[in-house]
Structures are given as structure tokens and as C-alpha cells.
C-alpha positions as CSV (number, residue, x, y, z in Angstrom):
1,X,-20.2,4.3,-15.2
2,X,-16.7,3.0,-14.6
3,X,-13.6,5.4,-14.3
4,X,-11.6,5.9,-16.7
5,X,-8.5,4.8,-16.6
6,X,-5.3,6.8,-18.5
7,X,-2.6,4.5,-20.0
8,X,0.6,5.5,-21.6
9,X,1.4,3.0,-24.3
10,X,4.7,3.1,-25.8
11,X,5.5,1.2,-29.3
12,X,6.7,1.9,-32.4
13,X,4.6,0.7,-34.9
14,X,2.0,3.8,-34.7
15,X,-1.2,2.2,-36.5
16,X,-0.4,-0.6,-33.9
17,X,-0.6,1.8,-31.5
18,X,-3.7,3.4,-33.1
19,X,-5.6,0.3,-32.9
20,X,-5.4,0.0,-29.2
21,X,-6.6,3.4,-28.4
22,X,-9.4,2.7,-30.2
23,X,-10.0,-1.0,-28.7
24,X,-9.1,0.9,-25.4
25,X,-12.1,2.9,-25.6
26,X,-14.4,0.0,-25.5
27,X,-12.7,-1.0,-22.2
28,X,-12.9,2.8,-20.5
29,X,-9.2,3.2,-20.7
30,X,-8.4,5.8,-22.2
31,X,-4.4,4.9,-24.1
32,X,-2.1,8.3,-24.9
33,X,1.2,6.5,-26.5
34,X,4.2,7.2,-27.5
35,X,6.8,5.9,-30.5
36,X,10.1,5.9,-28.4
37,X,10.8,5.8,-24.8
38,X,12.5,8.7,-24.2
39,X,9.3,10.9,-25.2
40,X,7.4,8.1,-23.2
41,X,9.0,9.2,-20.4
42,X,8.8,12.2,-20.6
43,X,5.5,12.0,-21.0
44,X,4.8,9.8,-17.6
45,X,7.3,11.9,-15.6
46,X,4.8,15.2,-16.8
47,X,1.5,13.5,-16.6
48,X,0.3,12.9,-13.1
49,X,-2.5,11.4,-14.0
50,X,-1.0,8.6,-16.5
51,X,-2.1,5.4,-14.3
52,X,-0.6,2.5,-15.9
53,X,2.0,1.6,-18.8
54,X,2.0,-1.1,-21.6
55,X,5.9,-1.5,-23.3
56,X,6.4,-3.2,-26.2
57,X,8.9,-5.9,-25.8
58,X,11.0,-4.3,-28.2
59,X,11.2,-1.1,-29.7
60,X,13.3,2.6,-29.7
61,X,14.6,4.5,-26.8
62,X,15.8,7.4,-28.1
63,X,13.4,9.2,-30.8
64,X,16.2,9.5,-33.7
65,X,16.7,5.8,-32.8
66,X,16.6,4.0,-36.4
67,X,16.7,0.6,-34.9
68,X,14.3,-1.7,-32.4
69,X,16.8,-2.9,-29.5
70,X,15.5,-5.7,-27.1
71,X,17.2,-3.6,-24.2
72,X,14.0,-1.5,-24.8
73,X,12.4,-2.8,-22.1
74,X,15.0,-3.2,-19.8
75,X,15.5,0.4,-19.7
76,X,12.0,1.2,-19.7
77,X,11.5,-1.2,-16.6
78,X,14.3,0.7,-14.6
79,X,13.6,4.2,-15.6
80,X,9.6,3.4,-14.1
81,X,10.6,1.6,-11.0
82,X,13.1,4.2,-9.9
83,X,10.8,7.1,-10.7
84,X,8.0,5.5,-9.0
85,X,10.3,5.2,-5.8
86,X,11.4,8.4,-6.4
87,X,8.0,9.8,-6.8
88,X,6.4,7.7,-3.9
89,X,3.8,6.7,-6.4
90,X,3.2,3.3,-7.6
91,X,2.9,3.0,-11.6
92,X,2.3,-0.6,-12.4
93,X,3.5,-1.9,-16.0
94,X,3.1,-4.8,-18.0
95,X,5.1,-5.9,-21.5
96,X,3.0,-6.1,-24.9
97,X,5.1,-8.0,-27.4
98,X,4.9,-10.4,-30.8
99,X,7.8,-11.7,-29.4
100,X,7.1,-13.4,-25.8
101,X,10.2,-16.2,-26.2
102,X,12.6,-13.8,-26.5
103,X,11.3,-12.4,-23.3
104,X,12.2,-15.2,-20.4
105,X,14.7,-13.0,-18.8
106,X,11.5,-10.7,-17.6
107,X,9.4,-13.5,-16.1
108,X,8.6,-12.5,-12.5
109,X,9.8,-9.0,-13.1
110,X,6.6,-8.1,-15.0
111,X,3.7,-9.4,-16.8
112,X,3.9,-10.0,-20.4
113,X,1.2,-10.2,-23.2
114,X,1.1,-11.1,-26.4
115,X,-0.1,-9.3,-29.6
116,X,-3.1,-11.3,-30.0
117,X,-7.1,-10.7,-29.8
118,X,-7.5,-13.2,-26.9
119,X,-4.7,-12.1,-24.8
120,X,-5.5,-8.3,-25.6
121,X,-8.8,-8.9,-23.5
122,X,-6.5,-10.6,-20.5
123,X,-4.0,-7.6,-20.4
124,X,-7.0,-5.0,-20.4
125,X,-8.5,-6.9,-17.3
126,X,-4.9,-7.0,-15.5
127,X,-4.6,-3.2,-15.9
128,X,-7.8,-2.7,-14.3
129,X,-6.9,-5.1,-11.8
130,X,-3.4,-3.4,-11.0
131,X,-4.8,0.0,-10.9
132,X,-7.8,-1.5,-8.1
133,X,-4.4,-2.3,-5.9
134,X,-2.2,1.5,-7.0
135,X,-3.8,3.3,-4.1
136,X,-2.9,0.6,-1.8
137,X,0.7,0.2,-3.3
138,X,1.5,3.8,-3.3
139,X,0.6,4.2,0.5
140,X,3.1,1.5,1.3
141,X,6.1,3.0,-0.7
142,X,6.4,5.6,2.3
143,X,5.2,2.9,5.2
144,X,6.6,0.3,4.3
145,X,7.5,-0.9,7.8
146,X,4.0,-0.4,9.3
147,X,2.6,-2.9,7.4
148,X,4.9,-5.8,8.7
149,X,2.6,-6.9,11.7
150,X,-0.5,-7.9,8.7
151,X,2.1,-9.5,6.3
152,X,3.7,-11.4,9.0
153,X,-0.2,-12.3,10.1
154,X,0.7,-10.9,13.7
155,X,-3.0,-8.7,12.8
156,X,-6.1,-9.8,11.0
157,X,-5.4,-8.5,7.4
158,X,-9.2,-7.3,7.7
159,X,-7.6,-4.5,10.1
160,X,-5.4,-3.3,7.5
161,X,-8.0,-0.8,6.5
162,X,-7.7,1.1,9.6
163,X,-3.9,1.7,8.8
164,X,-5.0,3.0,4.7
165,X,-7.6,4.9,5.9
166,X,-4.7,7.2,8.5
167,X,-2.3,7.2,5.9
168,X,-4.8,8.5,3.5
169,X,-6.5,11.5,6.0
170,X,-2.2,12.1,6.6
171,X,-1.7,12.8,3.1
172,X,-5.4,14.6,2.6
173,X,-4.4,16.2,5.5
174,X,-7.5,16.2,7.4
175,X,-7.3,16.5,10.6
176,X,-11.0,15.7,11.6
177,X,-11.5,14.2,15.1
178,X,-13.7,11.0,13.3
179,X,-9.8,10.0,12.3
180,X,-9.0,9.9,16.0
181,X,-11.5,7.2,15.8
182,X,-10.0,5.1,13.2
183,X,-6.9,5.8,15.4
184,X,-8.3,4.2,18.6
185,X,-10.0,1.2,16.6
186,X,-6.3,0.3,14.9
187,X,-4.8,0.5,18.5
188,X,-8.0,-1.8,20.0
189,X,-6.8,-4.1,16.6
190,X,-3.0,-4.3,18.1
191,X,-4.5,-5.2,21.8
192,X,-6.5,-7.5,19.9
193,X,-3.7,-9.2,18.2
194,X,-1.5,-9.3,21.3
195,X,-4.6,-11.8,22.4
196,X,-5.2,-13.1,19.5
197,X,-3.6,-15.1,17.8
198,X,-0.5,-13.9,19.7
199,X,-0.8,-15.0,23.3
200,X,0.5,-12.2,25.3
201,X,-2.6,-9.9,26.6
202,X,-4.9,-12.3,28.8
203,X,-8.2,-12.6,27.8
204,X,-9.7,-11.5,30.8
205,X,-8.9,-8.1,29.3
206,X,-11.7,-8.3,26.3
207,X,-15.2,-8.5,26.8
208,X,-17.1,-11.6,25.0
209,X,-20.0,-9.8,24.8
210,X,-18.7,-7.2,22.9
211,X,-16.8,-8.9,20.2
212,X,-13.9,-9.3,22.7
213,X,-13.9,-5.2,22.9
214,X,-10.6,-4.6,24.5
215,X,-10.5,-2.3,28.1
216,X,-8.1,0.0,26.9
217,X,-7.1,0.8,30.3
218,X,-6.0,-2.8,31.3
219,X,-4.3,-3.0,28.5
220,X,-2.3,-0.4,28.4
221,X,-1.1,-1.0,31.9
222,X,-0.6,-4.5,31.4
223,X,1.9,-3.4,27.9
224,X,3.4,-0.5,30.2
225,X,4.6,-4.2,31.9
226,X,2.6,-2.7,35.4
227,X,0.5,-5.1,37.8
228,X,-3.1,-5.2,36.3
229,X,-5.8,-7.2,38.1
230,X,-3.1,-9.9,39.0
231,X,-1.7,-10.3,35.6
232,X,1.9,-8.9,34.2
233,X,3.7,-8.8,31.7
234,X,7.5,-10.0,33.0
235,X,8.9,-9.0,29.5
236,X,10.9,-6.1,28.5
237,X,8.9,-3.2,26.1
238,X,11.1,-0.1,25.4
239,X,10.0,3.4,27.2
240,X,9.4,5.1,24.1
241,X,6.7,1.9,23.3
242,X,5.0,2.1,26.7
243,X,4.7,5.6,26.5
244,X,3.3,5.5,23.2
245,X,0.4,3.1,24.0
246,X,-0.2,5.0,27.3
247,X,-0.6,8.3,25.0
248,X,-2.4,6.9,22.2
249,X,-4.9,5.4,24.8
250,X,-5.1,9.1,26.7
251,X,-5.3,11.0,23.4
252,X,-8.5,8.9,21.5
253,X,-10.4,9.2,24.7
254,X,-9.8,12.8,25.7
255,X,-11.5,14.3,22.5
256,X,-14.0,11.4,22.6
257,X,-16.9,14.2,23.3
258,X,-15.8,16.3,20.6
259,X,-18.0,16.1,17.3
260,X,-16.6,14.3,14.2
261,X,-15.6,17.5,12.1
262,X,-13.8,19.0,14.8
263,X,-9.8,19.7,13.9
264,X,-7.3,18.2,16.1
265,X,-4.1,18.5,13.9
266,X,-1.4,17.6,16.1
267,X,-3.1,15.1,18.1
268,X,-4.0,12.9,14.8
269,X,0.0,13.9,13.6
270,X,1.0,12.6,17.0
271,X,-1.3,9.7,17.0
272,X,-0.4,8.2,13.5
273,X,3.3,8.1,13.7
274,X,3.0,6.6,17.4
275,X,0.9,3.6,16.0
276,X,3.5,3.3,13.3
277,X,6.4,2.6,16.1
278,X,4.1,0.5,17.3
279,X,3.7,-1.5,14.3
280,X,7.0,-1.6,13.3
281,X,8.0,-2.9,16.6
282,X,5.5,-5.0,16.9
283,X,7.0,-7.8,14.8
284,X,10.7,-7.8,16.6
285,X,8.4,-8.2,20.0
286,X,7.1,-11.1,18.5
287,X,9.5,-13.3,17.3
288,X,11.8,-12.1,20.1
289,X,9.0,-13.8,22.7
290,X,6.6,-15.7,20.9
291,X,8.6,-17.1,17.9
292,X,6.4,-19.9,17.0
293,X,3.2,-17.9,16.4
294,X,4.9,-16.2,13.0
């Protein structure tokens, strides 16, 4: 069965409202709403598990409010983006409105519906579709930067994985030695990209056999910028990089005989924020030398 998924809907006209939490139902999403915004709010800011929120396109902000003001949403818009920053937690939105002329000021800035059977369906499909990308959203609010080398295509967005699935065990905080492993197969994925499609890490370093399985030994020392097998660098890679590749490659093969449940808190701590300097640096390295392959 399909999770349920727990909208805060926030409109003024309750048998409007009413109507959707019962449509919802249908669509396994489970709508809680709201008459005003500023018991909306309150609501999301109290709720941790409120996933997603539909605004009308114009309604009350304050619940003694007599009057529907078009700066409704405005307000609504702002209040959610800064608490999600705030929060480090992504809460998509989209705007639900009989009005969707008056509402040209918003295009880009969010998706808007309108009150009709045919588009009701669309807008239930985009929640569920927003909410499939939240975990992924969230995880770069605090990361931001790491992600730079698969945006900028420097790595295979296929390797992006690796980088969720650290951040994730980080904030589970589990410490288990199996995420050593995802740690050595994201720093394999950076040699990988310094090869290919970047042209920095000769290809004598990967074996063909192995689906070009880089030697981590060769290329550390080649990134440390030392003689390796006749092949060097000859470009400049700060200390605190070199050193971070040369423990990152130590680290993920010293507990390599240690079983997967085994704890190894401070190496995985050490490890994940090493491959983050690493990927945020990654991208300067790149355009600095190799400008034409971004």
C-alpha cells in the first residue's frame, strides 16, 4: 500500500476545504487545513510530520481577518521558505486558486492549480511527485556545496547516491563500518571523474577489466602531485586536499577486515566531511585547469 502522505491545506471557504479531504482520501493523502494562515502556520511550524502545503491564491492571514487579501500568498510563500531554511527541511508548496490570472506575479516561484476536477487530479500527482524529491531536497539545504561537482556534471549524477546515502547514515547517526564503504566507492567515483570525463588522472590508473576500478594508491599519489609510474600531476592541489585524499584512502582500507556492523564513529565523521572538501573543491580545480570540460 502507498504511504500516506500529510498535507496542510489552508483556505477559507471550509466546505471547500472539506471536499478535498475527502477527495484526498482517495489519493492516500491524508489533508489537515486550516481557515487563515496564521493558524496554518502555526499548525506546520508544530507538526513535523505535515509533508506538503496547498494555499489558496487568496484568502485570510490573520484569523479575525474579515477580508480575502491577494497578499495571502505572498506571505504564506515567505513565512514557508524561511522556516524551511530555518528548519533545514524542505516543505514543497503549490497555489490552489479560482483565480489563476490574477496570479502571474507567482509564475516560476510556485506551481499553481486551478479549482477544477481535471486539474485537482494534476495537483494531487505533483504533491506526490514533490514529496518523491523532499528527502533529497532537505539533505541539500545543509550541503549545499557538495553537490556542485554532479550539477556542474564534473561526476556521473548516477554517483550522487553515494553522497545521500552519507549524509543520511550522518544524520541517523550510524556509524556502521558498511558506510566506510559507501565512503571509499564516492572517493573511487571522484578518481573516476578526474578520468572521466575530466582528463586529469591517466587512465593507466583504472583497470578495464574491472569497470575501470581505480588503484587507489596511484591515485592518491598522483593527486598528492608525487611521481607515480612516470606520470605527475604538475598542477597545484592545496595541502589540506592532498592530505585529505591520502587519509580517506588510508582510512576505508584500514577497517576493510572489520564486519559491516562494526562502529567506527569518528572515522565515518572524519571521512564524510573530508569528501565534502573534496567536492566542494573539486569544481574550482576544474574550471581553474580544465575550463572547457564544464
Amino acid at each position: 500500500m502507498a504511504a500516506i502522505i500529510k498535507v496542510l491545506l489552508v483556505d477559507d471557504k471550509e466546505d471547500y476545504c472539506q471536499s478535498l479531504v475527502g477527495v484526498g482520501r482517495l489519493s492516500n493523502l491524508n489533508i489537515v487545513y486550516r481557515l487563515d494562515w496564521e493558524t496554518g502556520f502555526e499548525v506546520l511550524k508544530n507538526d513535523p510530520s505535515i509533508e506538503f502545503v496547498i494555499l489558496d491564491g487568496k484568502g485570510k492571514i490573520e484569523e479575525d481577518q474579515e477580508v480575502e487579501k491577494d497578499n495571502f500568498v505572498f506571505k504564506a510563500i515567505k513565512d514557508i521558505t524561511q522556516w524551511s531554511e530555518k528548519n533545514k527541511k524542505h516543505i514543497p508548496y503549490c497555489v490552489n486558486t479560482g483565480f489563476i490570472e490574477r496570479f502571474e506575479a507567482l509564475d516560476g516561484n510556485a506551481r499553481i492549480f486551478q479549482k477544477t476536477e481535471k486539474d485537482r487530479g494534476v495537483m494531487f500527482q505533483f504533491i506526490k511527485d514533490e514529496i518523491a524529491q523532499s528527502h533529497y531536497r532537505t539533505l541539500r539545504m545543509s550541503y549545499d556545496e557538495a553537490f556542485a561537482p554532479f550539477d556542474l556534471n564534473i561526476m556521473a549524477k548516477a554517483h550522487e547516491p553515494l553522497l545521500i546515502e552519507i549524509i543520511t547514515a550522518l544524520n541517523n547517526t550510524d556509524y556502521a563500518k558498511k558506510n566506510l564503504n559507501v565512503q571509499r566507492d564516492l572517493l573511487e567515483a571522484v578518481f573516476k571523474s578526474l578520468n572521466n570525463p575530466i582528463p586529469c588522472i591517466p587512465t593507466a590508473f583504472f583497470d578495464a577489466t574491472k569497470k575501470n576500478k581505480p588503484n587507489l594508491e596511484s591515485c592518491t599519489r598522483f593527486m598528492e602531485d608525487r611521481d607515480t609510474n612516470g606520470h605527475k600531476l604538475n598542477k597545484p592541489v592545496p595541502q589540506s586536499i592532498k592530505s585529505a585524499f591520502r587519509k580517506l584512502k588510508e582510512s576505508t582500507s584500514e577497517y576493510s577486515h572489520l564486519s559491516d556492523e562494526a562502529t567506527l564513529k569518528l572515522p565515518f565523521l572524519s571521512n564524510t566531511f573530508l569528501l565534502m572538501e573534496i567536492l566542494e573543491w573539486l569544481p574550482e580545480f576544474v574550471k581553474k585547469h580544465y575550463p572547457n570540460y564544464i
